[in-house]
C-alpha positions as CSV (number, residue, x, y, z in Angstrom):
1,X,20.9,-0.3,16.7
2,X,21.4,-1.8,13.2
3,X,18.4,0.7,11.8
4,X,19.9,4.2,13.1
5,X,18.4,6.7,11.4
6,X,15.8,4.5,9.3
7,X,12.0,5.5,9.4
8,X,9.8,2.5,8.5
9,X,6.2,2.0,8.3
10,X,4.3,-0.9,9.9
11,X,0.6,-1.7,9.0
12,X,-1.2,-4.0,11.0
13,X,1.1,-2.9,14.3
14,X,-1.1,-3.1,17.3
15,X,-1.3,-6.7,18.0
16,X,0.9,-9.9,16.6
17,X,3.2,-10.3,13.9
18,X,2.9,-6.6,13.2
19,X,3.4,-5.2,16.5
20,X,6.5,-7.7,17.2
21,X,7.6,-6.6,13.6
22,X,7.7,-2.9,14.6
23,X,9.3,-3.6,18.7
24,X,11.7,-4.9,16.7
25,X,12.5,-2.4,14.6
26,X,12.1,0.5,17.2
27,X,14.4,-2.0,19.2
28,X,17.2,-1.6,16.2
29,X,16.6,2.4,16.1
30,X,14.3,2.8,13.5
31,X,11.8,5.3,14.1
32,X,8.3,3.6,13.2
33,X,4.7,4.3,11.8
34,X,2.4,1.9,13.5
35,X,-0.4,2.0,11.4
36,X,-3.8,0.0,12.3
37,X,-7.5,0.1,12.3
38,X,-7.4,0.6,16.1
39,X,-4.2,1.3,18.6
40,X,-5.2,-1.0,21.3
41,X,-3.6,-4.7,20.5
42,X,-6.5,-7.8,20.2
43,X,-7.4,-8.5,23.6
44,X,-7.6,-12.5,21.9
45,X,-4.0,-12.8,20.8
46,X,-2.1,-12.6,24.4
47,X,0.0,-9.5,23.0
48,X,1.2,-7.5,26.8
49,X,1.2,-4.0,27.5
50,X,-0.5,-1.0,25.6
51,X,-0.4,0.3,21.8
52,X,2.7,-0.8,19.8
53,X,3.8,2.8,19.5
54,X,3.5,3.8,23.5
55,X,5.5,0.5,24.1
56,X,8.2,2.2,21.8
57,X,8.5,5.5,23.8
58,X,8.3,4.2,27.0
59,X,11.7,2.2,25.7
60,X,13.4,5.3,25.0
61,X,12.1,4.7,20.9
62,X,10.1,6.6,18.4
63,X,7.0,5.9,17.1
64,X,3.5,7.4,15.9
65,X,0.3,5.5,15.8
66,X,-2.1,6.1,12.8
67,X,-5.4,5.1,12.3
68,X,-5.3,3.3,9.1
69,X,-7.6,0.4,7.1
70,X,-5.2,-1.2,3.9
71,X,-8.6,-1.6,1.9
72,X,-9.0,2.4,1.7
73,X,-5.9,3.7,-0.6
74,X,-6.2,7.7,1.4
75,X,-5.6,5.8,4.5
76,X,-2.8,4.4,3.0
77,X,-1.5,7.3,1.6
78,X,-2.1,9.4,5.0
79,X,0.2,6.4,7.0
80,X,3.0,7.0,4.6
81,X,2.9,10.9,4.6
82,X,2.7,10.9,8.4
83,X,6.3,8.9,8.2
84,X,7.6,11.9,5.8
85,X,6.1,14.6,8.3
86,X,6.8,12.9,11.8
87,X,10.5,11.9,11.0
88,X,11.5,13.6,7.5
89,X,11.5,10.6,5.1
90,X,10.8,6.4,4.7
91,X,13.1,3.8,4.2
92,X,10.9,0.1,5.1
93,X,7.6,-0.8,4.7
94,X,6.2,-3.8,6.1
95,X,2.6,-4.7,4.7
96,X,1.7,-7.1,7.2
97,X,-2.0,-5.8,8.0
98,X,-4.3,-9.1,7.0
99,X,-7.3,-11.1,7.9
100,X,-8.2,-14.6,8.1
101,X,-12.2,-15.1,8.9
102,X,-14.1,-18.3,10.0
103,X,-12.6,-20.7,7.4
104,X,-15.6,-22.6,4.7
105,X,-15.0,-24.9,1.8
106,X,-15.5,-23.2,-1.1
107,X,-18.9,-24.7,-1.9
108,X,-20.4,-23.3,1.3
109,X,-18.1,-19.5,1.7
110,X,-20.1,-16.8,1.5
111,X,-19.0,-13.7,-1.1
112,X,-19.0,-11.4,0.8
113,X,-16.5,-13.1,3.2
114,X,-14.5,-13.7,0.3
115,X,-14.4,-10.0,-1.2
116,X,-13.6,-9.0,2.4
117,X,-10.5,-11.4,2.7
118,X,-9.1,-10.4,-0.6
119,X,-9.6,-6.7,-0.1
120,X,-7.6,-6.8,3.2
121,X,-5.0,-9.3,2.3
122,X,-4.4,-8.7,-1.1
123,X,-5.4,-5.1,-2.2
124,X,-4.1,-4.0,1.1
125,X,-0.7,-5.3,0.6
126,X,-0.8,-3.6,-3.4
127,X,-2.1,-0.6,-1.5
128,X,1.1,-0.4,0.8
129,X,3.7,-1.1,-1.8
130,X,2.2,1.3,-4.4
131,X,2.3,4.4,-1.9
132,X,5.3,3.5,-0.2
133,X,7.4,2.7,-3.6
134,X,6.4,6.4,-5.0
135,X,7.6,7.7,-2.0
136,X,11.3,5.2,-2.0
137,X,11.2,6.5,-5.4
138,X,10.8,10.1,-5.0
139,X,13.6,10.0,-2.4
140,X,15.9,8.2,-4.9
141,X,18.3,6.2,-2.7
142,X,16.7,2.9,-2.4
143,X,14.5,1.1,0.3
144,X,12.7,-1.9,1.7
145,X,9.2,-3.4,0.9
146,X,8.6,-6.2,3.1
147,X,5.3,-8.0,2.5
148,X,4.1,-11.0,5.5
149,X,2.5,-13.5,3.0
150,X,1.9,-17.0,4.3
151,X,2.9,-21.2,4.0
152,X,-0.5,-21.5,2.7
153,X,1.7,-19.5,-0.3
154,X,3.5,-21.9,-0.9
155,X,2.2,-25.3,-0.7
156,X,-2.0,-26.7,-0.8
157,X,-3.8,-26.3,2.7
158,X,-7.4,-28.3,2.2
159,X,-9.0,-25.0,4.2
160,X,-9.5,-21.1,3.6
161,X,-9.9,-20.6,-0.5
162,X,-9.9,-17.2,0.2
163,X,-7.1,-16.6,2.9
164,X,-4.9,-18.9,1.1
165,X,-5.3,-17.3,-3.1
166,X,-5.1,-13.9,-1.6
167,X,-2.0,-14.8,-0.2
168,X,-0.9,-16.5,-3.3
169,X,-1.2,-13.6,-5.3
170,X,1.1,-11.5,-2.8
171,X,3.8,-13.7,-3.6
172,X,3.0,-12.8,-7.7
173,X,3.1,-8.6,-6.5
174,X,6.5,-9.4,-4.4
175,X,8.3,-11.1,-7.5
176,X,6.8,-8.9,-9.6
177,X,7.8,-5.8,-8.1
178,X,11.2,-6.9,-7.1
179,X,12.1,-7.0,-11.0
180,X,9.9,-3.7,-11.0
181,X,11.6,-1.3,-8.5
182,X,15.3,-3.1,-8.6
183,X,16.4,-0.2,-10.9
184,X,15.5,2.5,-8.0
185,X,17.5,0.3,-5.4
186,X,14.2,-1.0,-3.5
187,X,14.2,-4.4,-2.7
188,X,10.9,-6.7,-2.5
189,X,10.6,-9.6,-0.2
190,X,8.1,-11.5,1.1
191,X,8.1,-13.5,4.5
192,X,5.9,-16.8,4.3
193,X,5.0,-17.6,8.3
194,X,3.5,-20.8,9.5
195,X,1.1,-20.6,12.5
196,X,2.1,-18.2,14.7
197,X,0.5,-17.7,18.2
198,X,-1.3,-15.3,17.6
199,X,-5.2,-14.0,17.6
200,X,-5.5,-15.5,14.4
201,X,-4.8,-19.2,15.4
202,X,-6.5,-18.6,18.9
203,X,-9.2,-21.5,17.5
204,X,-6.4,-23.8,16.7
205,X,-4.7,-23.3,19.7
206,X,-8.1,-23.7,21.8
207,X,-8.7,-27.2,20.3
208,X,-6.4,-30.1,21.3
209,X,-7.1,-32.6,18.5
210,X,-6.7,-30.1,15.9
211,X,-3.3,-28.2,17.8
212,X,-1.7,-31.5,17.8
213,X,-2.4,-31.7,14.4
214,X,-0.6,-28.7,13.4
215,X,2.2,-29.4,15.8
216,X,3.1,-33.0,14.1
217,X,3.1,-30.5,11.0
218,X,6.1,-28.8,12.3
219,X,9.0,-30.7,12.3
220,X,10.3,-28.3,15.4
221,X,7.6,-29.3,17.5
222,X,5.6,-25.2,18.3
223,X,4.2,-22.8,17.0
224,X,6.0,-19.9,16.0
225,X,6.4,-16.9,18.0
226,X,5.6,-13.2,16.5
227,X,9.1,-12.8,17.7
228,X,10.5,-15.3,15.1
229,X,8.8,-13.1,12.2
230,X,10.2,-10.1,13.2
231,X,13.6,-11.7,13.3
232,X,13.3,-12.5,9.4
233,X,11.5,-9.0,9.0
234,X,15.1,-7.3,11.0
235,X,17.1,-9.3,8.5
236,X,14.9,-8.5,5.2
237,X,15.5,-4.3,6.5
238,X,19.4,-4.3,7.5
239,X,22.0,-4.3,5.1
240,X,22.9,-8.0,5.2
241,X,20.1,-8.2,2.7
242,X,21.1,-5.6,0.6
243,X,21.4,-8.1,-2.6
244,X,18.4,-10.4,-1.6
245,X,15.0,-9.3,-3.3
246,X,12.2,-11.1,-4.2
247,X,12.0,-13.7,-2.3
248,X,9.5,-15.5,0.0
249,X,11.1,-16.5,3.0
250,X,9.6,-19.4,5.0
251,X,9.7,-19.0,8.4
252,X,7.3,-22.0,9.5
253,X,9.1,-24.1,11.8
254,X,9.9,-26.9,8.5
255,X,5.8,-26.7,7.5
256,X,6.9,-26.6,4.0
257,X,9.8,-28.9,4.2
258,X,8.1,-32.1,4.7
């Protein structure tokens, strides 16, 4: 119960990395804002049981679903004013809500698909932090902004122009922000996963020449588990990482180490 007391705020929570994120945190005693376009997790990804925030109560926990789309700043704004209403203040905010749509080369992707992906992934993220830090701010004792960014942050992936710059310029608003909103005690992390079994690698996962191929890219032989990016998530909120901001913190199975 290493988040007693904490109130955190989790967008993209219904299915994945998000909704591990915040069991996780509900697990540890925070009381959480599961914030998503829909409550019901992606029937695709293999996530068990019913919305992220019923999960939490029927395990004794707290939580509050909102219906909320990063791209549209009131919906934002609503998620993190529900946490101030529903449980008196917020402490962590995890922007983890993003999209990755059929992947083109960039002579064939269509704008609008690229608009789309950028709006989600990146303005959602900026979105998240900007209304969350006002409120860390206003409270004046510190916080958490945790942003879920990506490998393809951090090293050349020959696929998915858009998914991968959008991430690329999270990485530019973590560090940026770190140096930003050190002086109000808020540190700024970002956490870089590799493939993760998720909805969003369903395709890889569904094609064995192509899965094998991402395997032999991880030196420890499987894909990650939502699980193992809610670990890094837990750390990036308790107080061991009281002194560690802006950071991007691979957690890809060696992807990035070889």
């Amino acid at each position: 119960m290493r988040l007693a007391g904490k109130v955190a705020l989790v967008t993209g929570a219904a299915s994945g990395n998000g909704r591990a994120i915040a069991l996780r945190y509900a697990s540890e005693g925070a009381a959480v804002v599961c914030a998503d376009v829909r409550p019901d997790p992606d029937p695709g990804g293999g996530d068990q049981g019913g919305p992220t925030h019923e999960e939490i109560a029927a395990a004794g926990g707290r939580g509050v679903y909102v219906a909320c789309d990063v791209t549209e700043g009131a919906l934002v704004r609503a998620a993190v004013e529900t946490a101030v209403r529903e449980f008196g203040r917020l402490d962590i905010a995890v922007a983890n809500a993003g999209i990755n749509p059929d992947v083109s080369d960039l002579v064939d992707e269509p704008w609008e698909r690229y608009l789309r992906t950028v709006a989600v992934n990146q303005h959602g993220v900026w979105w998240t932090c900007r209304e969350a830090a006002r409120q860390l701010i206003d409270q004046g004792d510190g916080g958490r902004l945790i942003a879920i960014a990506s490998v393809a942050s951090l090293v050349g992936v020959p696929a998915g122009v858009a998914y991968n710059s959008s991430k690329g310029a999270v990485l530019q608003l973590v560090r940026t922000l770190a140096a930003q909103l050190a002086p109000h005690g808020i540190t700024v992390n970002a956490i870089c996963p590799g493939w993760i079994r998720t909805a969003m690698t369903t395709d890889t996962q569904q094609d064995p020449e192509r899965y094998a191929r991402v395997l032999a890219a991880h030196p420890l032989g499987r894909l990650g588990e939502p699980e193992d990016v809610a670990g890094a998530a837990f750390f990036l909120a308790s107080d061991d990482a009281a002194w560690v901001t802006g950071i991007a913190l691979p957690v890809d199975g060696g992807y990035t180490c070889v």
